[in-house]
LOTOR-205819 format. One line per 10 residues: number of its first residue (from 1); for each residue x, y, z of N, C-alpha, C. Coordinates in nm, 4 decimals, decimal comma. Layout:
N
NUM = X:Y:Z:X:Y:Z:X:Y:Z; ...
END
This chain:
262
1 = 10,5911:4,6094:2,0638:10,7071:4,6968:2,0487:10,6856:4,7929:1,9323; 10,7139:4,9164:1,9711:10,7022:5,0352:1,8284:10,8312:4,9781:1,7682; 10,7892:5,0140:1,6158:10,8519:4,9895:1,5159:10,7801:5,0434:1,3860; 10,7837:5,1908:1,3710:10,7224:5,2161:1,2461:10,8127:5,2989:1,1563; 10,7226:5,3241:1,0643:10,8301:5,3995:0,9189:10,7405:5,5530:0,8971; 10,7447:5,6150:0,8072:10,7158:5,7180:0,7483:10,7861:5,7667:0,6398; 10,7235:5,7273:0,5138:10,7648:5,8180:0,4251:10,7851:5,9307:0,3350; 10,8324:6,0079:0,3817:10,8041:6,1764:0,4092:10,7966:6,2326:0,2810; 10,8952:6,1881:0,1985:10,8493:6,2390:0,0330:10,9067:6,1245:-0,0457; 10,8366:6,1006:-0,1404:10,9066:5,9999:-0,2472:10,8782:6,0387:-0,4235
11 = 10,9734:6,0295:-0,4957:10,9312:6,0364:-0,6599:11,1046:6,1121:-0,6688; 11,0403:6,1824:-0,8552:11,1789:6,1786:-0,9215:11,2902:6,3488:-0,8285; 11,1781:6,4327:-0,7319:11,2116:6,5524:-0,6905:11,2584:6,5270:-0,5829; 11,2545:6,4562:-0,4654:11,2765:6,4019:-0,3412:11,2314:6,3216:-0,2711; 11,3635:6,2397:-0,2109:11,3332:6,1049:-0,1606:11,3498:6,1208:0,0028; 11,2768:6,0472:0,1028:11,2939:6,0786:0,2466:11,2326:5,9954:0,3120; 11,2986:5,9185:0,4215:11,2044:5,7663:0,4743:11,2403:5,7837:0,6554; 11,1790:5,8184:0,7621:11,1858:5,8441:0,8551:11,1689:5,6752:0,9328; 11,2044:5,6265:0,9776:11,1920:5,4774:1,0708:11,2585:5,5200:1,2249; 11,1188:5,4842:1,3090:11,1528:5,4692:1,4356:11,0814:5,3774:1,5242
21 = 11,1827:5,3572:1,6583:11,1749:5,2730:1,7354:11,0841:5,3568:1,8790; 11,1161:5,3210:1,9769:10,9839:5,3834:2,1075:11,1453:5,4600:2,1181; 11,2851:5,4605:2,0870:11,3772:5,5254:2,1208:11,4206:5,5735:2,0668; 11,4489:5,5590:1,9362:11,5746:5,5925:1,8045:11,4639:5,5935:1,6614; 11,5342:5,6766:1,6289:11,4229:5,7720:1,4824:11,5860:5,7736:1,4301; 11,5559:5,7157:1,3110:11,7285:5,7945:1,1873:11,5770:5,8069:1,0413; 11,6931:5,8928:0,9371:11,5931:5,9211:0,8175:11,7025:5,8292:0,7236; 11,6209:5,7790:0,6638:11,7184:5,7687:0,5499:11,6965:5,8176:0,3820; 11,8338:5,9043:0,3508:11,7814:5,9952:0,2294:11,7313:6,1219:0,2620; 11,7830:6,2510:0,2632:11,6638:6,3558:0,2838:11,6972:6,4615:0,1687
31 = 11,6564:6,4215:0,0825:11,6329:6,4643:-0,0744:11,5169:6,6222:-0,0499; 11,4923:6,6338:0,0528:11,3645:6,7241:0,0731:11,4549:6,8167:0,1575; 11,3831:6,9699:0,2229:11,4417:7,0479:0,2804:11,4148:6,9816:0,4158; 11,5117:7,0591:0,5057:11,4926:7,0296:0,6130:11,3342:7,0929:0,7447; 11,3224:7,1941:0,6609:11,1447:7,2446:0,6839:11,0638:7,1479:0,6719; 11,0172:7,0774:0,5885:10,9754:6,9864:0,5206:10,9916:6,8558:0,6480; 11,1040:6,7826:0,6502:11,0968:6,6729:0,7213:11,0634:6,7060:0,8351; 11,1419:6,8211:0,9081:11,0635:6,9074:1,0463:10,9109:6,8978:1,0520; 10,8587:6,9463:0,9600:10,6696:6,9747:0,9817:10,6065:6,8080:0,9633; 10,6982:6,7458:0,8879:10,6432:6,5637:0,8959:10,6377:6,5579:1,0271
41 = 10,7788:6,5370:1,0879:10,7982:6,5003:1,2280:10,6845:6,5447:1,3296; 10,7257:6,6704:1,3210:10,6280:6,7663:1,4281:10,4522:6,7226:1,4013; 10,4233:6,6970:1,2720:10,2878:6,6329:1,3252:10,2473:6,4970:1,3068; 10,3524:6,3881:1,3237:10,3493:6,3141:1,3907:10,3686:6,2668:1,5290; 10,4069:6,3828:1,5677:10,4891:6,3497:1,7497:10,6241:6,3416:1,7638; 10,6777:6,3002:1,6559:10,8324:6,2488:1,6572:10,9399:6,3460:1,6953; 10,9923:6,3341:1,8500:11,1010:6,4925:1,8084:11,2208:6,4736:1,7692; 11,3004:6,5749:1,7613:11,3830:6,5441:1,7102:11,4989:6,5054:1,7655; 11,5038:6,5398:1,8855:11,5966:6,4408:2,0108:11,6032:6,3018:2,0013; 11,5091:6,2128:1,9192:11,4960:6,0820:1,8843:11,6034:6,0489:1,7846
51 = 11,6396:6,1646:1,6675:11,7277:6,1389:1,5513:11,8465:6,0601:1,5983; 11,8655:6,0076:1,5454:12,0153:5,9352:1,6023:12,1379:5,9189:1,4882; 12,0698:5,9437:1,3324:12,1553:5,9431:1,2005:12,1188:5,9811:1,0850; 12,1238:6,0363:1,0051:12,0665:6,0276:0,8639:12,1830:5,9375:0,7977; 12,0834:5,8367:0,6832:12,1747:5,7600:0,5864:12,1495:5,8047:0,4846; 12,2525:5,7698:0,3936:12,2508:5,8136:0,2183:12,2920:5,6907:0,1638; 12,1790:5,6597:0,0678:12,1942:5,5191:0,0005:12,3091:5,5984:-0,1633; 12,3062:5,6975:-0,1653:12,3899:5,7176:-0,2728:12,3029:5,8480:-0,3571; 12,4168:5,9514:-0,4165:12,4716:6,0881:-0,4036:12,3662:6,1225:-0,5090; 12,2663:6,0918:-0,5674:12,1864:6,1768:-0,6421:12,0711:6,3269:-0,5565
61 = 12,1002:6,4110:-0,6267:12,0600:6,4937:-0,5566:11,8891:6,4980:-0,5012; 11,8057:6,4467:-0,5369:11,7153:6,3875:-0,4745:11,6570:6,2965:-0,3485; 11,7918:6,2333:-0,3353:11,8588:6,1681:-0,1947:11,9529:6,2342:-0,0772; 12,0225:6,3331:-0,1524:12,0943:6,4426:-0,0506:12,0935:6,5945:-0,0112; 11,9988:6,5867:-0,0779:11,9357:6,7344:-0,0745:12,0190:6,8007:0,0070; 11,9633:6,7658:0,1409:11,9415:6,8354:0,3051:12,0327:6,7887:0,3706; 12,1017:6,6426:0,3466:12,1588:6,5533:0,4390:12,2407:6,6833:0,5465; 12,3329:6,7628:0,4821:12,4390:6,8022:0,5333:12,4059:6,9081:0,6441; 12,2483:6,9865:0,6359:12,1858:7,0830:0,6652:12,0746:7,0118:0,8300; 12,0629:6,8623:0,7529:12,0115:6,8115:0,8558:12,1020:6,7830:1,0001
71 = 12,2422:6,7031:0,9280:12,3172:6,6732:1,0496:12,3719:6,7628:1,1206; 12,4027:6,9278:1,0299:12,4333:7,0049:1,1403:12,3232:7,0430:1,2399; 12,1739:7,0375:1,1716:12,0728:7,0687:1,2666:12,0816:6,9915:1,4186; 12,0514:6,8713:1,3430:12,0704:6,7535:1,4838:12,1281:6,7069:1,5142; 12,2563:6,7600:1,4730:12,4436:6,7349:1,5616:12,4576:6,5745:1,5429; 12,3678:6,4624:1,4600:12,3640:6,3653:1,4226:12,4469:6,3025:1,3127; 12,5394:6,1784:1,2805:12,6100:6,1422:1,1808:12,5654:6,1371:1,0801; 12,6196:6,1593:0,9676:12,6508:6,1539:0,7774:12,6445:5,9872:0,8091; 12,5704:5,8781:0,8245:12,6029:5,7209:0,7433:12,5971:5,7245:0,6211; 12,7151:5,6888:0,5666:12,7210:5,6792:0,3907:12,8581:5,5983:0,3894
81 = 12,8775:5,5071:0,2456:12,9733:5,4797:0,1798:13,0802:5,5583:0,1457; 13,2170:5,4904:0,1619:13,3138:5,5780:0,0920:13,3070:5,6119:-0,0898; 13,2559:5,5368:-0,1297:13,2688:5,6149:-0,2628:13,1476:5,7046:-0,3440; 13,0437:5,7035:-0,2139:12,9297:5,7951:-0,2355:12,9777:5,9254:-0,1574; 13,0858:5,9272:-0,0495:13,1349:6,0289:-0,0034:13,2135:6,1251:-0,0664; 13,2486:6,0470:-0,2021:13,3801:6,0990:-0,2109:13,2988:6,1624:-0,3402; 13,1908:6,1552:-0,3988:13,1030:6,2398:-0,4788:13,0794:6,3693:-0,4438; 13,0228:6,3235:-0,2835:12,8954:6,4376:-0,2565:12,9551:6,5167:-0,1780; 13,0744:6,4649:-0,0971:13,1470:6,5480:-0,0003:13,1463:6,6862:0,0049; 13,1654:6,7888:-0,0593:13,1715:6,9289:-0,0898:13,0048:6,9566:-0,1121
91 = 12,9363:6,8795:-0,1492:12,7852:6,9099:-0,1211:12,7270:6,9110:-0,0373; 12,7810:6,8472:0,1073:12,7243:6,8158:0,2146:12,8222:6,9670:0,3154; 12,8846:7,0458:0,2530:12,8897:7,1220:0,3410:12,9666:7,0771:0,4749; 13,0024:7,1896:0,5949:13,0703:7,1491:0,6971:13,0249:7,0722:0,7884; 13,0785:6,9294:0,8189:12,9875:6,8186:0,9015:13,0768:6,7883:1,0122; 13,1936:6,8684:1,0181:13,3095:6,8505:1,1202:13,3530:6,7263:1,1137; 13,3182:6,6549:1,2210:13,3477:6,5015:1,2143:13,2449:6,4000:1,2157; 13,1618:6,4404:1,2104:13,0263:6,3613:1,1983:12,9879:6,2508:1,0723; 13,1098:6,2095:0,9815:13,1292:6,1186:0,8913:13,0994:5,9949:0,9510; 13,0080:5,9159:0,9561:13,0054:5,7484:1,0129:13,0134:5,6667:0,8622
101 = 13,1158:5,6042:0,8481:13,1072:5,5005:0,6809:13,1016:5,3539:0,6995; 13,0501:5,3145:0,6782:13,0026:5,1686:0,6253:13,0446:5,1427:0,4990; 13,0001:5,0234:0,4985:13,1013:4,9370:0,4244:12,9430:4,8522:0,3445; 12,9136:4,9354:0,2110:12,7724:4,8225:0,1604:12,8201:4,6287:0,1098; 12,6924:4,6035:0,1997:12,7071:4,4581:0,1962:12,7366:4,4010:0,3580; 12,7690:4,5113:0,4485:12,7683:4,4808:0,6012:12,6484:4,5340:0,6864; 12,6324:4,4802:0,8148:12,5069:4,5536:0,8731:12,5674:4,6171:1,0010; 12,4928:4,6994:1,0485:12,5100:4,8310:1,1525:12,4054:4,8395:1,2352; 12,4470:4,9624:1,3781:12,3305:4,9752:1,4905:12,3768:5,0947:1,4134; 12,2774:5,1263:1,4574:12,1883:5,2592:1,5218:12,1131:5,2812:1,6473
111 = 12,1656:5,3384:1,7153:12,0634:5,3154:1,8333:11,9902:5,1396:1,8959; 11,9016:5,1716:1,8545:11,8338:4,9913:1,8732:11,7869:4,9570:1,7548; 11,8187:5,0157:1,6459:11,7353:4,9702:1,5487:11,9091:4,9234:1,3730; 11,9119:4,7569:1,3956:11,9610:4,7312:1,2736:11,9483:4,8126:1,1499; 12,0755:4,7882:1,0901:12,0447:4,8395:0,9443:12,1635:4,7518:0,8733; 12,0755:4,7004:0,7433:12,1523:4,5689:0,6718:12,1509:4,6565:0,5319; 12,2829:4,7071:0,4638:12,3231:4,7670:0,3249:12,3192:4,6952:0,2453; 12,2631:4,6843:0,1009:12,2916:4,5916:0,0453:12,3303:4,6821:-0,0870; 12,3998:4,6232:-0,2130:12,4112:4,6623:-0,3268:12,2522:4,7000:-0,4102; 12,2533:4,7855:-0,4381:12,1550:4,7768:-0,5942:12,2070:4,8303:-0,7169
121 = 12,1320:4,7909:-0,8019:12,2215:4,8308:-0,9309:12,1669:4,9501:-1,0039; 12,2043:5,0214:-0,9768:12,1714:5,2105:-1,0391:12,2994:5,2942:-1,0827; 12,2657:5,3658:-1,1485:12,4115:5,4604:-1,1963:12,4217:5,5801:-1,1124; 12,5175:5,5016:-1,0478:12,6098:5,5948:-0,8843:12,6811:5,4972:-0,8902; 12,7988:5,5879:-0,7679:12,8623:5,5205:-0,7378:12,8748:5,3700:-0,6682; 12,8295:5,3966:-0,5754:12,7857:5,2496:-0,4756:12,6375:5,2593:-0,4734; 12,5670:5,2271:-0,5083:12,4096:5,2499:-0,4530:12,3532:5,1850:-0,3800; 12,2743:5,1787:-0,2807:12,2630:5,0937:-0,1429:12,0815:5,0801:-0,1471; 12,0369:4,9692:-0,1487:11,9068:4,9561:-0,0610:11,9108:4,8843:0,0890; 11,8232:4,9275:0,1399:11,8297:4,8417:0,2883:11,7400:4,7963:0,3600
131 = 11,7545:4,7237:0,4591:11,6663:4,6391:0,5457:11,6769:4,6520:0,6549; 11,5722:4,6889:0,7590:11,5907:4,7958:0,8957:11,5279:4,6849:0,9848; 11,5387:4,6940:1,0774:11,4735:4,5391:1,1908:11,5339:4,6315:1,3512; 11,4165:4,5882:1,4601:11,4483:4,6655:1,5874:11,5452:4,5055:1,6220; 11,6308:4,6100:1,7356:11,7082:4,4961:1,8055:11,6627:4,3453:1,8750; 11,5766:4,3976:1,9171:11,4394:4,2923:2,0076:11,3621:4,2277:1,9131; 11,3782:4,2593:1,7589:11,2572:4,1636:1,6688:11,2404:4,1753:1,4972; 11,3746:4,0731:1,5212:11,4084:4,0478:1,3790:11,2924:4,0460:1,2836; 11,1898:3,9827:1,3407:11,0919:3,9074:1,2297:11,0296:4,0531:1,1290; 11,0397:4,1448:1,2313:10,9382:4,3264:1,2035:11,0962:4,3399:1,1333
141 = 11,0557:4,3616:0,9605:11,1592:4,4013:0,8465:11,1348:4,5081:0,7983; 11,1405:4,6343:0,7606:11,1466:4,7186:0,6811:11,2206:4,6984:0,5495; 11,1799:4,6886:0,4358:11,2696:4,6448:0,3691:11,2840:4,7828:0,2410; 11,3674:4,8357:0,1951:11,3488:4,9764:0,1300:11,4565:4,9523:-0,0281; 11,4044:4,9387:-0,1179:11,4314:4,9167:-0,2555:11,4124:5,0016:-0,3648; 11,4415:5,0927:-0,4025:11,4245:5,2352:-0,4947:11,5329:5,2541:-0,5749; 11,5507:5,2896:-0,6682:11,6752:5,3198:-0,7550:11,7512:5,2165:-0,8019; 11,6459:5,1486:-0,8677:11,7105:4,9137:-0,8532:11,7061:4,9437:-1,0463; 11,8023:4,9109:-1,0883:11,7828:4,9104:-1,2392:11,7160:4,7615:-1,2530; 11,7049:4,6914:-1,1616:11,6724:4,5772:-1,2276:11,6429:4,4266:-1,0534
151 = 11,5305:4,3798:-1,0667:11,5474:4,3053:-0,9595:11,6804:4,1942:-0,9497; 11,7693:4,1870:-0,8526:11,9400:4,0838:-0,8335:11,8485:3,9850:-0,7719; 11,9450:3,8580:-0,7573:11,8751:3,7777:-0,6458:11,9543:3,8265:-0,5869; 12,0382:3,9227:-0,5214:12,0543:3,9508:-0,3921:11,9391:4,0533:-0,3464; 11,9002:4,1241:-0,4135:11,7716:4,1844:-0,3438:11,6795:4,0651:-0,3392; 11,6136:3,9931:-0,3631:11,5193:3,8836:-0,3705:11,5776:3,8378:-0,1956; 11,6673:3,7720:-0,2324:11,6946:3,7317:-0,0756:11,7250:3,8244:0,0162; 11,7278:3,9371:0,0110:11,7330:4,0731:0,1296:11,6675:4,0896:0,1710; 11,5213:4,1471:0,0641:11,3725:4,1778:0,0825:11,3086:4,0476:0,1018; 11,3262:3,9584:0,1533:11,2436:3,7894:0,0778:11,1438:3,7581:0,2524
161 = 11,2021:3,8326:0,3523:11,1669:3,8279:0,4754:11,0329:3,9839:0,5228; 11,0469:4,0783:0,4551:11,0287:4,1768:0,4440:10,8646:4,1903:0,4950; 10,8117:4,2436:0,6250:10,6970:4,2643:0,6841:10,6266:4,3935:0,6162; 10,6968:4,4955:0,5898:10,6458:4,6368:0,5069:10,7943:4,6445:0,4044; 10,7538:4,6656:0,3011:10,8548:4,6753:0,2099:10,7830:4,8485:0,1270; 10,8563:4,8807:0,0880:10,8846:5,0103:-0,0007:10,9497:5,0201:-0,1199; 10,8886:4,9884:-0,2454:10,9642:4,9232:-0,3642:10,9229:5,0417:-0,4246; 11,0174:5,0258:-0,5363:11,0067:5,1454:-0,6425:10,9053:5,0861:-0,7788; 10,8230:5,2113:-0,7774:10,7352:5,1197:-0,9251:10,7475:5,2952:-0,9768; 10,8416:5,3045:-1,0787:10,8987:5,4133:-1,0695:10,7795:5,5101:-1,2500
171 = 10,7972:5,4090:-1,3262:10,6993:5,4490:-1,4491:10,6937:5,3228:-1,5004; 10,5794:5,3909:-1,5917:10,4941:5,3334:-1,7072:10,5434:5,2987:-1,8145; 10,5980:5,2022:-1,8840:10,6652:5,1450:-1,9899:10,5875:5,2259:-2,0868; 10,4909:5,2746:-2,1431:10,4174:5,3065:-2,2623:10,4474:5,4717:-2,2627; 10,4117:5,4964:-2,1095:10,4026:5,6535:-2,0939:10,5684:5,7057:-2,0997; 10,6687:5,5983:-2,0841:10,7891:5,6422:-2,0711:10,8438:5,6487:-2,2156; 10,8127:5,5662:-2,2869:10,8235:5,5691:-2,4267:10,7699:5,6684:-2,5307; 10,6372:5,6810:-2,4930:10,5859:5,8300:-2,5912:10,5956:5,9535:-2,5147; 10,6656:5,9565:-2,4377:10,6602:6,0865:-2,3565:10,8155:6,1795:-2,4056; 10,7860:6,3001:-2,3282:10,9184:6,3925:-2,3786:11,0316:6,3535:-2,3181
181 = 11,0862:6,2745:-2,2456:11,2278:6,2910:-2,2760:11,2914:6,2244:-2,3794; 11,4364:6,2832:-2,3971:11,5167:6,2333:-2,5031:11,5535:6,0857:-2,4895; 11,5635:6,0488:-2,6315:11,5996:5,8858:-2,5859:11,6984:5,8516:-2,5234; 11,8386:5,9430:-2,4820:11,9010:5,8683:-2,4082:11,8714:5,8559:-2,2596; 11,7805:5,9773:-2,2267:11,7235:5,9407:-2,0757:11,6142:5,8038:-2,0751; 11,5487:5,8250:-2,1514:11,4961:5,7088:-2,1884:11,5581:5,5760:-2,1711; 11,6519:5,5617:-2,2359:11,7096:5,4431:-2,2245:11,8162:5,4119:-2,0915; 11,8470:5,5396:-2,0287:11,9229:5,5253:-1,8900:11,7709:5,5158:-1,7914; 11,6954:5,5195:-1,8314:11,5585:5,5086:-1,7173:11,5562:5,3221:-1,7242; 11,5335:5,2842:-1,8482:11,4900:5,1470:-1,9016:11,6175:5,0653:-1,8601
191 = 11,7323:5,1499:-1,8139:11,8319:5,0256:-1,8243:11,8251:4,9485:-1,6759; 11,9810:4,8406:-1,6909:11,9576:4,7497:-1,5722:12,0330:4,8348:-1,4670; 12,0894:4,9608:-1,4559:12,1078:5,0557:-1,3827:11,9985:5,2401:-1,3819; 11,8794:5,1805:-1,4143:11,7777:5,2919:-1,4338:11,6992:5,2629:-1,3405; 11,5847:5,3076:-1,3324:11,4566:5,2448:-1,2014:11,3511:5,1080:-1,2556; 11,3160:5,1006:-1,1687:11,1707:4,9829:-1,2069:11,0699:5,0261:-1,2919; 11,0079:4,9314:-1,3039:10,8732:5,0082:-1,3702:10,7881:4,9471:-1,3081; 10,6164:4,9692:-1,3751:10,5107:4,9080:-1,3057:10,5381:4,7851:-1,3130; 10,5115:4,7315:-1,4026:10,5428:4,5757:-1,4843:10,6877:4,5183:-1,4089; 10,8079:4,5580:-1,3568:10,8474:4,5507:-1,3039:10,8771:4,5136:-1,1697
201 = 10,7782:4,6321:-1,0922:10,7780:4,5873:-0,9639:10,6855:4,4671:-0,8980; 10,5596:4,4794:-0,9971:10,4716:4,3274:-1,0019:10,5752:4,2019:-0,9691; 10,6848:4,2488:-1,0904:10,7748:4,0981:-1,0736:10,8400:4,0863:-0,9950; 10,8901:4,1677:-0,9247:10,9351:4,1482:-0,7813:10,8710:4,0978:-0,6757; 10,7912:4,1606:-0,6864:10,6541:4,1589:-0,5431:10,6006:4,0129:-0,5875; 10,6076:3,9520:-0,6880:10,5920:3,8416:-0,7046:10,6537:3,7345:-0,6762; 10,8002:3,7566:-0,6322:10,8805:3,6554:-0,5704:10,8999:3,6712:-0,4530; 10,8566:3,7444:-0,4067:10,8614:3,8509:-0,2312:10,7293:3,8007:-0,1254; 10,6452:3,7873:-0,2557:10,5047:3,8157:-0,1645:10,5163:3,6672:-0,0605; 10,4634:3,6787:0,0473:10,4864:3,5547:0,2045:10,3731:3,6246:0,3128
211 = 10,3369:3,5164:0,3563:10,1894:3,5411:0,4549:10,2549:3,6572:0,5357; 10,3735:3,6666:0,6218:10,4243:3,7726:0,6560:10,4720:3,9321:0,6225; 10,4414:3,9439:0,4901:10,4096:4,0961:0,4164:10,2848:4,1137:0,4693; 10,3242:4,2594:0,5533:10,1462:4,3396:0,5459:10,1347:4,4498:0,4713; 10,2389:4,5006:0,4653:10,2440:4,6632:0,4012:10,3194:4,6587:0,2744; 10,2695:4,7382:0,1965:10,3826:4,7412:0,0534:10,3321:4,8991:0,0401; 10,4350:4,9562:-0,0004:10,4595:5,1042:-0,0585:10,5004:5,1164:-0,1939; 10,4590:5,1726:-0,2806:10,4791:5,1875:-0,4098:10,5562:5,3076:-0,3514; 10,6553:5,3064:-0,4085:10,7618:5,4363:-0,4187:10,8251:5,5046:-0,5069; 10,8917:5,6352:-0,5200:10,9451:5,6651:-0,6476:10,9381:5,6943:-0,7484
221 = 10,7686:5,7290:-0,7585:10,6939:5,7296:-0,8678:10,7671:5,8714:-0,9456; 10,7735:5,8103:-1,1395:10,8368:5,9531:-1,1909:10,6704:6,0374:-1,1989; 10,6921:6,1774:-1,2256:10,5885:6,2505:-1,2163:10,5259:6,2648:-1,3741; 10,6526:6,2199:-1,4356:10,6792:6,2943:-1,5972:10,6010:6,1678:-1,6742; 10,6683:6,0000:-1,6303:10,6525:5,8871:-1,6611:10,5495:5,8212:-1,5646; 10,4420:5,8707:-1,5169:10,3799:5,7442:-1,4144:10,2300:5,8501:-1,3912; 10,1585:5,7770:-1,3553:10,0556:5,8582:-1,2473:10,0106:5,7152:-1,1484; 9,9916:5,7982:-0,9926:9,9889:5,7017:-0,9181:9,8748:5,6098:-0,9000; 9,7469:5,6306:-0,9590:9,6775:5,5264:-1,0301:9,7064:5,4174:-1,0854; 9,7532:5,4766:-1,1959:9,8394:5,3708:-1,2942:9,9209:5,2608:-1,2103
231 = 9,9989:5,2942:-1,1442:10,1113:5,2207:-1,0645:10,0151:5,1510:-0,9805; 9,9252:5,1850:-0,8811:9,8645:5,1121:-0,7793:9,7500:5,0013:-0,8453; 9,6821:5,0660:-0,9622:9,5883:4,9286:-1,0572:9,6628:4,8130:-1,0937; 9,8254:4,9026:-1,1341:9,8711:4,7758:-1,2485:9,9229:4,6833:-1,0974; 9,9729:4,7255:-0,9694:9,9989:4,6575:-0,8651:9,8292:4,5504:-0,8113; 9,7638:4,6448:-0,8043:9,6354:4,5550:-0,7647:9,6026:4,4397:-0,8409; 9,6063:4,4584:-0,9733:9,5396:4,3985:-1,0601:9,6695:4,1997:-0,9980; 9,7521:4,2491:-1,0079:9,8135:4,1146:-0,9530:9,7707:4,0813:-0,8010; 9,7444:4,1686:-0,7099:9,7178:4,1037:-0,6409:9,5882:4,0502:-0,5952; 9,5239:4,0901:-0,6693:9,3875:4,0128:-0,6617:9,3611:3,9116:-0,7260
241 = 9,4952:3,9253:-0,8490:9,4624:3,7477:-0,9282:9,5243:3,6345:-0,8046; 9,5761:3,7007:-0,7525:9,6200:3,5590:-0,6187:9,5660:3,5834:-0,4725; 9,4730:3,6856:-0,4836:9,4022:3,7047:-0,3842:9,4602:3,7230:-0,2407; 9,5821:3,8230:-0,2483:9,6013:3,8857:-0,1694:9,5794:3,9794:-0,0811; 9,5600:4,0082:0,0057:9,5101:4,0996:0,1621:9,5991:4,2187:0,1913; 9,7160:4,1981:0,1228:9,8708:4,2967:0,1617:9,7927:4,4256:0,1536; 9,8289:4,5182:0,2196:9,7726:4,6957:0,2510:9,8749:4,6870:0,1327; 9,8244:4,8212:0,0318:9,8784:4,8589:-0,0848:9,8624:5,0326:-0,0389; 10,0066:5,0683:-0,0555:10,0334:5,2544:-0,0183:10,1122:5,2923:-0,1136; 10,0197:5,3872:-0,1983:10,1185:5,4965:-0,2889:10,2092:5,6203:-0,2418
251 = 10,3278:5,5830:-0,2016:10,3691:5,7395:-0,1770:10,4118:5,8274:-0,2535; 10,3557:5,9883:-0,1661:10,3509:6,0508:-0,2825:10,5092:6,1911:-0,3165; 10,4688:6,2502:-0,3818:10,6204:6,3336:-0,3615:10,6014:6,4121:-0,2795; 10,4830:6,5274:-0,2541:10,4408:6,6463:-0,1540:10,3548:6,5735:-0,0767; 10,3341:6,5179:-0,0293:10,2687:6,4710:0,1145:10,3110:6,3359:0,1605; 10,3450:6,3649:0,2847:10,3776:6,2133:0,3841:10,3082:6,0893:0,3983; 10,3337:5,9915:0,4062:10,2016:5,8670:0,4240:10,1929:5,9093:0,5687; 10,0838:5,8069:0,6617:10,0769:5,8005:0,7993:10,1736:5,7287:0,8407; 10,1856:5,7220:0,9484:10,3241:5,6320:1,0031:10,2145:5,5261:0,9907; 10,3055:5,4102:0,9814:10,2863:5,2555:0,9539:10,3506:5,1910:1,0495
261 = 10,2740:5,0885:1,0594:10,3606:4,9835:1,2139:10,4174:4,8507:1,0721; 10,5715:4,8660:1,0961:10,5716:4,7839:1,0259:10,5520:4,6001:1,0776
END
């Protein structure tokens, strides 16, 4: 059964995660223009008659770029929270009635393909990571984690099943510290509502990792705080002390990964 992902742009400029089924394609996040996710699609095969939704895990403009530009394109629903709506609403432009809201902490169709909301802890309003599974086969998880100030055990048990996961290993503790921004971004980066870090996402992926992970995506990378070296050694370097096999993928901000079977 198809069941793959694509992640069309990721880091601190725009975020964009395409998942489809042999029927139903939704994006979630389109922090990027809508040109942009178009020319992904188009040379992958994917058209756009497949779209069935764009979601918004929550209103930073890196995550909603396009949303509003997309759904009028593909006459497709706004999925978002009410109190991420009630941010971005006037940013998203005229969507007529094309509002679909959920409720984070419940799960939803789409087409044939689940989608399970969960809380993460970031400074927004509601901020949402999620876990995508086709109707026909729970076990195939997408599991998508970015904008986490801090690993919950409710993410632990969300992601804990997770066949391709997409975690944020967002910067470099050293490089984030001697680098130019001001300390209070600094310290809203470092907090338990800021992003991951390298050292960070190790520790996640460390309570995650199960013979059933094949894919892991480093995601989110800052451009200012990280280089994607850095992030993928300090990730390797653990998994070779336990001698792991998991495919390791950096995504990047201007270019798409390949689609992945998750």
């Amino acid at each position: 059964m198809l069941f793959q992902t694509l992640v069309i742009a990721s880091g601190s400029k725009g975020n964009c995660v395409l998942v489809q089924t042999a029927a139903t394609a939704i994006i979630i996040d389109a922090g990027v223009s809508v040109s942009r996710i178009l020319t992904a699609m188009e040379k992958h095969r994917i058209p756009g008659s497949k779209l069935r939704a764009v979601i918004v895990s929550h209103e930073h403009g890196d995550h909603t770029r396009s949303v509003g530009a997309l759904s009028r394109k593909f006459k497709i629903p706004i999925v978002i929270n009410r109190p991420t709506l009630a941010i971005c609403e006037t940013r998203l432009g005229r969507v007529d009635d094309r509002i679909q809201l959920f409720n984070t902490g419940t799960t939803f169709q789409i087409g044939d393909i689940i989608v399970e909301a969960f809380s993460s802890p970031h400074d927004a309003a509601d901020s949402c990571n999620f876990v995508c599974y086709p109707e026909m086969d729970a076990m195939r998880r997408l599991g998508i984690a970015t904008d986490l100030g801090y690993p919950t055990q409710l993410s632990v048990v969300k992601l804990s099943k997770a066949s391709t996961l997409i975690l944020e290993s967002n910067h470099d503790e050293v490089m984030l510290m001697e680098g130019p921004y001001d300390w209070h971004l600094k310290q809203r980066i470092r907090s338990t509502h800021g992003h991951l870090s390298n050292e960070q996402a190790v520790g996640l992926l460390s309570t995650l990792l199960h013979p059933g992970l094949k894919n892991l995506i480093l995601a989110h990378l800052s451009e200012v705080n990280n280089l994607p070296e850095l992030a993928k050694n300090t990730m390797n370097a653990y998994l070779e002390s336990v001698r792991s096999d998991i495919r390791l993928i950096v995504a990047e901000q201007d270019r798409e990964t390949e689609l992945i079977d998750v």
